[in-house]
C-alpha positions in Angstrom: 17.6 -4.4 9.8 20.8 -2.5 10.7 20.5 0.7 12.4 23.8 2.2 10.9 22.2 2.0 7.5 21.2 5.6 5.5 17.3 6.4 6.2 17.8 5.8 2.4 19.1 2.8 1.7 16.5 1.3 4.7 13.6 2.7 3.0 14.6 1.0 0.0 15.4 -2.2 1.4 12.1 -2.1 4.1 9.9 -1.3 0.5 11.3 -3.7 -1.6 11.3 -7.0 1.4 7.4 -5.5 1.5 7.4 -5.9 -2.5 8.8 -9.4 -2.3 5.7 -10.2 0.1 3.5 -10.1 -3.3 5.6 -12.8 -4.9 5.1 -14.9 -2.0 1.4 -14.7 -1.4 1.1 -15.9 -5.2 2.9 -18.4 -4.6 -0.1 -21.1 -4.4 -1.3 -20.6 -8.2 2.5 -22.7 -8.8 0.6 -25.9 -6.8 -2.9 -25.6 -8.9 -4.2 -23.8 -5.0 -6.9 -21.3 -5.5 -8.8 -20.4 -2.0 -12.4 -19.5 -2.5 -13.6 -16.0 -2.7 -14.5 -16.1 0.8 -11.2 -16.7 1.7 -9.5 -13.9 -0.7 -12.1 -11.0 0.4 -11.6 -12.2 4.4 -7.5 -11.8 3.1 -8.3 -8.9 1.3 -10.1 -7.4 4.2 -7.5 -8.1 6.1 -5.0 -5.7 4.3 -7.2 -3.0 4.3 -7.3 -3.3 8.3 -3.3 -3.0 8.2 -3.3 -0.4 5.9 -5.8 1.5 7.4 -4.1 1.2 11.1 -0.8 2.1 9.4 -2.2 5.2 7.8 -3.5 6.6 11.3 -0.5 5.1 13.7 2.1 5.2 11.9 1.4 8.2 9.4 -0.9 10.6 10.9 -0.2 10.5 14.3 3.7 11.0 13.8 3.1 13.9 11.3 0.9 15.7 13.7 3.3 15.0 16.4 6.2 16.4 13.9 4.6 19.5 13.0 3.5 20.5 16.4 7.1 20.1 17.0 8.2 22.5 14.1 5.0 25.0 14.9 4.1 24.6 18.4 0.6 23.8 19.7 -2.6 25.7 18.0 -4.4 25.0 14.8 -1.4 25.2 12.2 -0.2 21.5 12.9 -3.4 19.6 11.9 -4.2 22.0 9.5 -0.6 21.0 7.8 -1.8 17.4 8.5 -5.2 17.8 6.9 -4.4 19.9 4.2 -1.3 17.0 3.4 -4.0 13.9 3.4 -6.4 15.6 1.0 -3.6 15.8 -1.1 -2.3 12.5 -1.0 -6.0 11.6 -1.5 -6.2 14.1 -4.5 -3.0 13.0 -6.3 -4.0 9.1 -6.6 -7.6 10.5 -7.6 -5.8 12.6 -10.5 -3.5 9.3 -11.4 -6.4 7.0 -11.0 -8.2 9.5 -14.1 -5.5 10.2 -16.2 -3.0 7.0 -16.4 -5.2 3.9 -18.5 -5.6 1.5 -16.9 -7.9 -1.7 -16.1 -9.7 -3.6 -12.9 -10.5 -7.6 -14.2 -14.1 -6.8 -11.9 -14.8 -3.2 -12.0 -13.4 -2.8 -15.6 -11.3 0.1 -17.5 -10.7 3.6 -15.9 -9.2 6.2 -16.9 -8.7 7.5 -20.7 -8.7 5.0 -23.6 -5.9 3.1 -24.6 -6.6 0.7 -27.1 -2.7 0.4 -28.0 -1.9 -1.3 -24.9 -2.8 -4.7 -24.2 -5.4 -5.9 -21.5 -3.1 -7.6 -19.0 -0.9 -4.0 -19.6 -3.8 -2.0 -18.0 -4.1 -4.4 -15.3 -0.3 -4.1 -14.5 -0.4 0.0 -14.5 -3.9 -0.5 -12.5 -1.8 -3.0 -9.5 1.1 0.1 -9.6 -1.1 3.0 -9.0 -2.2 0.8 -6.1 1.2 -0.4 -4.9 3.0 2.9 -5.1 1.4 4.6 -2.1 2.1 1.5 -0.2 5.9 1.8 -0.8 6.0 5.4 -0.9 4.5 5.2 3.0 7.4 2.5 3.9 10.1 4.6 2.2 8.9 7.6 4.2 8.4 6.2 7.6 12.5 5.1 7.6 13.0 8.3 6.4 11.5 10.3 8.9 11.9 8.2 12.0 14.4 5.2 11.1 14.4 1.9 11.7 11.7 2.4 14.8 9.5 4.2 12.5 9.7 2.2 9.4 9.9 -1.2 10.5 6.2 -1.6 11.5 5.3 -0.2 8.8 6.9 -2.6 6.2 6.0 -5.6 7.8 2.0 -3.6 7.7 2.8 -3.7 4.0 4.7 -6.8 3.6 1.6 -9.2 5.6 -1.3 -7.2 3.8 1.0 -7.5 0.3 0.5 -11.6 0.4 -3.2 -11.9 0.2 -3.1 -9.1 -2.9 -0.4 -11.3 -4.8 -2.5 -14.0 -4.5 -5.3 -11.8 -5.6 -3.6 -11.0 -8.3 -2.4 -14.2 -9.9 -6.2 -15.9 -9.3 -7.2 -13.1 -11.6 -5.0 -14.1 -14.1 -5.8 -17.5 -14.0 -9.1 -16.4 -14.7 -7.7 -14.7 -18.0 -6.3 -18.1 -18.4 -2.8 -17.6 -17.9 -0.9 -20.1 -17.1 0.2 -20.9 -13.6 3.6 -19.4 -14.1 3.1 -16.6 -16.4 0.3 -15.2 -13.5 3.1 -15.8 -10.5 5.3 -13.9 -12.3 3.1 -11.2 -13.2 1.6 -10.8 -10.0 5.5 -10.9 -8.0 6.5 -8.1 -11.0 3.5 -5.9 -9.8 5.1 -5.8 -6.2 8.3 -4.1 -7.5 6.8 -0.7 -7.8 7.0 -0.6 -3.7 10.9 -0.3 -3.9 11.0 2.1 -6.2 8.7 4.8 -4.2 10.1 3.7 -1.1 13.3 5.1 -2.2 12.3 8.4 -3.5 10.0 8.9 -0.3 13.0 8.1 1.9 15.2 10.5 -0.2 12.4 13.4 -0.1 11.9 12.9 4.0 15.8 12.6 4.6 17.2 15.8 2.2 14.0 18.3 3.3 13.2 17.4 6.7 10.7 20.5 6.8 8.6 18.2 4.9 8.5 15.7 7.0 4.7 16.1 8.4 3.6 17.0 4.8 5.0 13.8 3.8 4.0 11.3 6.2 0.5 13.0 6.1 0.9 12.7 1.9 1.6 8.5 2.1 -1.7 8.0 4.5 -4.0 10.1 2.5 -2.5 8.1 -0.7 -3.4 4.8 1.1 -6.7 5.5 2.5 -7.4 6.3 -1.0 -6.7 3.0 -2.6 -8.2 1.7 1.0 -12.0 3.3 0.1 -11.8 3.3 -4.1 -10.3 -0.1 -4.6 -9.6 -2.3 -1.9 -12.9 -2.5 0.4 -15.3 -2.1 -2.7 -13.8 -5.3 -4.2 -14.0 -7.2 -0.9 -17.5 -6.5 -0.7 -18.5 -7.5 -4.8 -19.5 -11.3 -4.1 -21.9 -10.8 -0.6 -18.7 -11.7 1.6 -18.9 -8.4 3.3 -19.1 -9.5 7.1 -16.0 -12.2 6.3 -14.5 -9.2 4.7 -15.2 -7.0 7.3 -13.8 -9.5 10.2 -10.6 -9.6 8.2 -10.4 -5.9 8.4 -10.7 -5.8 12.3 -8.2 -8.3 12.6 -5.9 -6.7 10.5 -6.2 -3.3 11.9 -5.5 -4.6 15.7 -2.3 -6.7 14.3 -1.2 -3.6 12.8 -1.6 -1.6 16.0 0.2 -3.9 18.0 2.9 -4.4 15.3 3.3 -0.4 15.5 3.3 -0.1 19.6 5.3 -3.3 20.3 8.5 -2.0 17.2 7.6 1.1 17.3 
């Protein structure tokens, strides 16, 4: 990525290559290639691992180095830091209860919506899990740049193949055809781009905010990380594959962050 670019326009562009990384982990339903469930809770596993390293190195730690920056050393920076994760954490919980939507294993959550078709709720159920992931690329080029973001989205872009995939098995299961369920799947990623942008925009016009925000995108993903992600790898007694795939992705990530960042 060019350096010269806005903190904008690279938050856009780092969520939306991380978005496109849906499309292509779905890619093998267009070849009649389903891997087992073993294989999709190891993958699945694996993208907690990133997302989980990426919430701590590349969220946390920078937000509590940014407000002890702004406040000095003493309790007020983690308490910032804190106080900005439970709310992160606390905003998905109140979208998780209040938007319809639907999980093909877990079933329906939120309120009823018998208007909107099946396949619908799944859709708005994949975008209440994407959006933190986007919103935490668009705010790492927003509050640090290229060296900030870049780790981040490829975190997001590796652990955003094995969901597509994920994804479009499901809806093969719903018996969709092979191309209708790629399509689907690769639509669900472009939610990333869009909260990329607007957390790039918020980091780069209040930079005040900046710990608050970071802090905001990793309690938003560690969020999705314990309510959705790990509890589905762990559904079909795969937990130790699932578990594996975690630790590998959560040292990747850390050496993605330390070696680009």
């Amino acid at each position: 990525m060019d350096a010269s670019l806005s903190p904008v326009l690279l938050g856009f562009l780092g969520s939306f290559g991380a978005g496109a990384l849906t499309a292509v982990g779905a890619l093998p339903v267009l070849f009649g290639r389903t891997p087992s469930q073993g294989w999709r809770d190891t993958s699945l596993g694996f993208a907690a691992g990133v997302m989980l390293a990426a919430s701590f190195f590349s969220l946390i730690i920078p937000a509590l180095d940014a407000a002890e920056l702004r406040y000095g050393a003493g309790p007020v920076p983690p308490l910032i830091v804190c106080a900005a994760i439970l709310l992160g954490m606390g905003v998905i919980f109140a979208v998780n209860e209040m938007i319809p939507h639907e999980h093909f294993t877990s079933g329906r959550e939120g309120p009823e919506a018998v208007s909107l078709r099946r396949v619908w709720l799944f859709i708005v159920a994949i975008a209440i899990h994407n959006a933190p992931e986007g919103l935490a690329v668009g705010v790492a080029f927003g509050a640090d740049g290229v060296s900030g973001g870049l780790p981040v989205a490829l975190g997001i872009g590796l652990q955003n193949a094995p969901e597509g995939l994920a994804v479009a098995v499901a809806l093969l299961g719903e018996r969709y055809s092979p191309a209708r369920a790629f399509a689907v799947a690769a639509m669900t990623g472009m939610i990333e781009p869009v909260a990329g942008l607007l957390g790039a925009a918020v980091m780069t016009v209040t930079q005040p905010l900046l710990p608050w925000g970071l802090a905001f995108a990793a309690g938003a993903m560690l969020y999705v990380i314990s309510h959705e992600i790990i509890p589905e790898t762990h559904r079909s007694g795969h937990q130790r594959r699932a578990t594996s795939g975690l630790a590998i992705g959560l040292v990747v990530m850390l050496f993605l962050d330390v070696w680009l960042g």
